[in-house]
C-alpha positions in Angstrom: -7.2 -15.3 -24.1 -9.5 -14.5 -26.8 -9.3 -10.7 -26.7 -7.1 -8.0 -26.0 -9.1 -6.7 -23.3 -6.3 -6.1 -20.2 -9.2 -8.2 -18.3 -9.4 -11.5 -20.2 -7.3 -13.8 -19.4 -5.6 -12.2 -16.9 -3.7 -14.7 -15.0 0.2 -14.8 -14.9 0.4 -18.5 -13.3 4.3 -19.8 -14.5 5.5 -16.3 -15.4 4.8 -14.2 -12.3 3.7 -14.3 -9.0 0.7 -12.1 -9.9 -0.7 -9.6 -12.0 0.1 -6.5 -9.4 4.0 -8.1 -9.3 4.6 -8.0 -13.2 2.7 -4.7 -14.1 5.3 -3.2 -11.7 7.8 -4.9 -13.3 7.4 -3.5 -16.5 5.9 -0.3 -15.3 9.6 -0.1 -13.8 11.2 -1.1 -17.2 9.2 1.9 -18.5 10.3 4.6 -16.2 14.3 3.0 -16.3 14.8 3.8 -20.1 12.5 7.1 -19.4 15.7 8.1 -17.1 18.3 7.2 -18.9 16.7 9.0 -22.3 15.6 11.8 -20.6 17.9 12.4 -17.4 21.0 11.5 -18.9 20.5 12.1 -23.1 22.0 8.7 -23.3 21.0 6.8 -26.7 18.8 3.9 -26.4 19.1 1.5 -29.5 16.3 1.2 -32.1 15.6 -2.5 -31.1 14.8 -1.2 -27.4 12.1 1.0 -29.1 10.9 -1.9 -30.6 11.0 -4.6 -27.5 9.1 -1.6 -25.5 6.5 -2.4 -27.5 5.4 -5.6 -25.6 6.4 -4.4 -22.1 3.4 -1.4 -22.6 1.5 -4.2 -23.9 2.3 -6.6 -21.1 1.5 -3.3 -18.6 -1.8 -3.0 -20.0 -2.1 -6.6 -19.5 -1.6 -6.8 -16.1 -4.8 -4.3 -15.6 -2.8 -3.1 -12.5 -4.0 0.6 -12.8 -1.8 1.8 -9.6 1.5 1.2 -11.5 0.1 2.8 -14.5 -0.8 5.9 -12.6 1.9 5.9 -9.8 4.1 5.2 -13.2 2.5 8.8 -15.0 2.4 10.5 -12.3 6.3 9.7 -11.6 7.2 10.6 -15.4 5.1 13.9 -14.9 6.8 15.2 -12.0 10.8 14.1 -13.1 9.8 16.5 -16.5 8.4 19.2 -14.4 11.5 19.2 -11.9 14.0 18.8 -15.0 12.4 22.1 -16.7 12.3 23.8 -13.5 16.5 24.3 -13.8 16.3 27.1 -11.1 16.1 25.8 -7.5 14.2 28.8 -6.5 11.6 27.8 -8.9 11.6 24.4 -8.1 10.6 25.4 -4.5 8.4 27.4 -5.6 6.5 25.1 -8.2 6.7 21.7 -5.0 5.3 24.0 -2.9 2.3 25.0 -5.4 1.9 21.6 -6.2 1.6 20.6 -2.4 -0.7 23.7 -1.5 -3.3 22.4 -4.4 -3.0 18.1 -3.0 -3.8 20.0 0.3 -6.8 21.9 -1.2 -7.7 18.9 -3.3 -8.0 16.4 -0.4 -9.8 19.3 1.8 -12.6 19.8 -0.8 -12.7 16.2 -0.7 -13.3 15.7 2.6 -15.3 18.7 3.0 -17.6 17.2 0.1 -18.0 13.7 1.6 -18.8 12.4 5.0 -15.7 12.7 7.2 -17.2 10.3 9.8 -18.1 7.7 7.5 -14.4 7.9 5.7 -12.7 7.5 9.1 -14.4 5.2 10.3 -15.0 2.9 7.1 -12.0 0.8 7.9 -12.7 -0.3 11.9 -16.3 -0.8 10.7 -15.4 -3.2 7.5 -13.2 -5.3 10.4 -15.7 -5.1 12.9 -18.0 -6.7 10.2 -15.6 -9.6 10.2 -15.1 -9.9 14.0 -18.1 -12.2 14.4 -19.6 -10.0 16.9 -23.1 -11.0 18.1 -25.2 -13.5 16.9 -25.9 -14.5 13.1 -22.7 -12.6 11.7 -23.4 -11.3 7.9 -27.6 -10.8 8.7 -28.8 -7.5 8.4 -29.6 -7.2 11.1 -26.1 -7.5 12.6 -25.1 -5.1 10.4 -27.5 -2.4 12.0 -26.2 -2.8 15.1 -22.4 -2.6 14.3 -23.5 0.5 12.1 -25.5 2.1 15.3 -21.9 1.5 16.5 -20.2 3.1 14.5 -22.1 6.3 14.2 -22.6 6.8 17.6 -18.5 6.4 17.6 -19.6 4.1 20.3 -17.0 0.9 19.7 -15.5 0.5 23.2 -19.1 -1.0 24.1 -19.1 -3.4 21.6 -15.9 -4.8 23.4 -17.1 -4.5 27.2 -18.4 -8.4 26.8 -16.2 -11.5 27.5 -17.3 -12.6 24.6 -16.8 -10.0 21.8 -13.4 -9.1 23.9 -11.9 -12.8 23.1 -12.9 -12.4 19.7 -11.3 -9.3 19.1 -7.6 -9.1 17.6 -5.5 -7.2 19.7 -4.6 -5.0 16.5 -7.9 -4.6 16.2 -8.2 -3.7 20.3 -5.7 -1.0 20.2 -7.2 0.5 17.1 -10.2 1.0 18.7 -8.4 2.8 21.6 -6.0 4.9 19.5 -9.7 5.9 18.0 -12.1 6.6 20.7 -9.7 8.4 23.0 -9.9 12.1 24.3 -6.7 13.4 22.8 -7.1 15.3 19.9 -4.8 18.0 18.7 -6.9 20.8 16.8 -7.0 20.4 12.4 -5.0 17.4 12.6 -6.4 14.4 11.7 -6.7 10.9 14.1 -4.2 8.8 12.9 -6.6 5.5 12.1 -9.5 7.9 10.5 -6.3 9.2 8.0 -5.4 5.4 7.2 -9.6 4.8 7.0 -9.4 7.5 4.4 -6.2 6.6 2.4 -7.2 3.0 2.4 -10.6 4.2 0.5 -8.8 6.4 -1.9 -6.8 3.1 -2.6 -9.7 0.5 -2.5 -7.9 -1.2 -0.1 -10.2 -1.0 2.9 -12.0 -4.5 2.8 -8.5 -6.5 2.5 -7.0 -4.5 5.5 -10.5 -4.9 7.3 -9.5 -7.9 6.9 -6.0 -7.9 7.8 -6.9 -5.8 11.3 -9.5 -9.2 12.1 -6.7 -11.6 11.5 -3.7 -9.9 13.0 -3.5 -11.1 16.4 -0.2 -10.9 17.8 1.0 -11.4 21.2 3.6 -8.0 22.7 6.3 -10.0 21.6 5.6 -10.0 18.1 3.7 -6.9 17.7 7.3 -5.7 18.5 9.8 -8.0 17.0 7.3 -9.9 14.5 6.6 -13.7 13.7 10.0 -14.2 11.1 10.0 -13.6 7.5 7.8 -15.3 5.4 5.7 -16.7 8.9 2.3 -16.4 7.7 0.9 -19.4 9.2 -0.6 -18.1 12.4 -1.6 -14.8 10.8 -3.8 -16.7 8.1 -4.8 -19.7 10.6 -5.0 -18.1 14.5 -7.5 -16.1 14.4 -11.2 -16.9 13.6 -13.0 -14.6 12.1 -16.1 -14.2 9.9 -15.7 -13.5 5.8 -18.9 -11.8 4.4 -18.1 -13.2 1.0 -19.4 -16.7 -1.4 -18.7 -19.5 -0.1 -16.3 -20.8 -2.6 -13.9 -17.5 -1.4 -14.0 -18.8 2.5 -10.8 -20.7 2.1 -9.2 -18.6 -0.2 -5.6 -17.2 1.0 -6.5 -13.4 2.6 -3.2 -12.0 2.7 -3.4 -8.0 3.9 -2.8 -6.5 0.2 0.1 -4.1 1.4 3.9 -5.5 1.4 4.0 -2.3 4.8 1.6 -4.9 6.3 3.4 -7.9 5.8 6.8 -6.4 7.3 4.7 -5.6 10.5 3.6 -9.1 10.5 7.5 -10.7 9.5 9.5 -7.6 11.8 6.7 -6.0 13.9 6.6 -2.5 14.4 10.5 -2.0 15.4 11.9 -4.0 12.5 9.8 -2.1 10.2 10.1 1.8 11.6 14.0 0.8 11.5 14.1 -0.6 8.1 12.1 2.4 6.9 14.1 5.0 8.9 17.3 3.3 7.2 15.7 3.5 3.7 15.0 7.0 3.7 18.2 8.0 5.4 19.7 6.5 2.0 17.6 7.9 -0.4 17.9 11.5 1.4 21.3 11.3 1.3 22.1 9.7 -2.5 23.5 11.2 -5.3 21.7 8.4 -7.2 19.0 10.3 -8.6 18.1 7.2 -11.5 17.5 4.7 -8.8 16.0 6.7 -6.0 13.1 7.7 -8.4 13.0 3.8 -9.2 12.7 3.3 -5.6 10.3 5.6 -4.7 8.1 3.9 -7.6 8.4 0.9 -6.2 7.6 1.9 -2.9 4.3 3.6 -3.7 3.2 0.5 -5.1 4.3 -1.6 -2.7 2.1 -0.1 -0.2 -1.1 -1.4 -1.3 0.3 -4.9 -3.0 1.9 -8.0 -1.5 4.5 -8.1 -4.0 7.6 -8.5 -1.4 6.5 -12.1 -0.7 7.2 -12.7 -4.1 11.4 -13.5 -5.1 11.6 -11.4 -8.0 9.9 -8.1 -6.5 11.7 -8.8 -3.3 15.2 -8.8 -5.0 14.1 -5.9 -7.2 13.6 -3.7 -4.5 16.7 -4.6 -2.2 19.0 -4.2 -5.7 17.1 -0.8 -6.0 18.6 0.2 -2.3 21.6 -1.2 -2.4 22.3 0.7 -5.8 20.9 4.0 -3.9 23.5 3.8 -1.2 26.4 1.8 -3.0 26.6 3.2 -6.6 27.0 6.6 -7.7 25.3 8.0 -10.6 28.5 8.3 -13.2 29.8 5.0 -12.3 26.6 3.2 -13.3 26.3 5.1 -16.9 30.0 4.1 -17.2 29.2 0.3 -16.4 
């Protein structure tokens, strides 16, 4: 490292998993002592001042912008609902706030494509299907785009061919898609993901992810088994449009959701979620579920609960949500 620059030598090989894991990390130091100064008036010590100096510093190295925002935004919101005393008000100032996200996201979409941002994320994993011949030519890439603006996928499927190459995530993707039920102003539920995963620049790596993902109906229920990665990375062929010193690279789906699907399938995860909100709803634990609502927004677009330390962060998190009250902690 030869500059300060949060981009040189970025690598956190032998002190954390990765840079995403460790700027939550401290992004999560940050907002803890913001609680307990804030929330609770409680005193923090003038040497805590001065260690917060290198856990900023070690944030900003970590160039992990999504904890630095999710970590702003959080602070932003926990000053606004603390000055907003009356609940009335605070009603009254969520529902604002949600009225203007609302109108926000419908000038966006009303001042982009909406056909190219729902569809963005089946055509980035149809470009790593290996449809056709000569995958990665340009001229491969016309027809898949043809495709895709004729909304015109089930076709590309109707040969043996492309149809063994396809994942079955992939397969039912393109179903949920291209069917005839729509319910009027609300959205198709795989063009909402296409759009979300392009306001989060996450819509190559789970291009990617919907290539690879391949599972049989027994683990596209139940899953494959934590930490089972092998036949996700290694059973299904596909084609990577990138250098060829990245094709053996480890493509993991850049979303810790993602890998519970693949570890619990779809019931494991909608019951671990249902669980984990059920607690938050229902805690008096206001310091740890804004820690754990931090943690969760990042977690969506990184992979850090393959990694020990996040993991354990985020199950102490819970368990302190629905074990712990409030008063007892401070007291400890």
């Amino acid at each position: 490292m030869k500059t300060l620059e949060s981009i040189d030598g970025n690598t956190w090989r032998g002190f954390s998993a990765s840079a995403e894991s460790i700027g939550e990390f401290y992004g999560f130091i940050i907002l803890f002592l913001f609680l307990i100064f804030f929330l609770k008036q409680k005193q923090i010590k003038p040497q805590y001042i001065i260690l917060l100096i290198p856990i900023i510093f070690g944030l900003y190295k970590s160039n992990n912008f999504a904890s630095f925002l999710s970590l702003i935004l959080s602070i932003l919101l926990i000053l606004t609902h603390k000055y907003l005393s009356n609940k009335g008000k605070q009603k009254s100032f969520f529902l604002l706030i949600g009225m203007l996200f609302l109108i926000l996201v419908s000038l966006f979409l009303f001042n982009s494509d909406y056909e190219y941002l729902s569809s963005e994320l089946l055509f980035e994993s149809t470009l790593h299907q290996g449809f056709y011949e000569n995958p990665g030519t340009y001229e491969n890439f016309k027809i898949i785009e043809k495709k895709m603006v004729e909304r015109d996928l089930n076709t590309i499927l109707l040969t043996d061919d492309n149809f063994s190459k396809a994942s079955t995530s992939y397969r039912f993707l393109v179903d949920l898609f291209t069917n005839n039920f729509n319910i009027p102003l609300i959205p198709n539920l795989v063009g909402l993901i296409s759009v979300i995963s392009l306001l989060i620049n996450r819509t190559e790596m789970w291009g990617i992810f919907l290539a690879k993902f391949d599972p049989n109906n027994f683990e596209a229920l139940f899953g494959s088994g934590p930490q089972q990665l092998n036949e996700y990375l290694y059973g299904e062929k596909i084609y990577l449009d990138v250098p060829d010193y990245k094709i053996n690279s480890l493509y993991l789906p850049h979303s810790s959701f993602l890998d519970f699907v693949i570890f619990f399938g779809s019931i494991g995860t909608v019951l671990t979620l249902i669980f984990v909100f059920y607690e938050l709803y229902k805690s008096e634990n206001k310091l740890f579920v804004y820690l754990t609502i931090y943690l969760f927004i990042n977690f969506l677009k990184s992979d850090s609960i393959l990694y020990v330390n996040s993991f354990i962060l985020m199950v102490v998190c819970v368990a302190l949500v629905s074990k712990i009250k409030e008063e007892n902690f401070y007291e400890r």
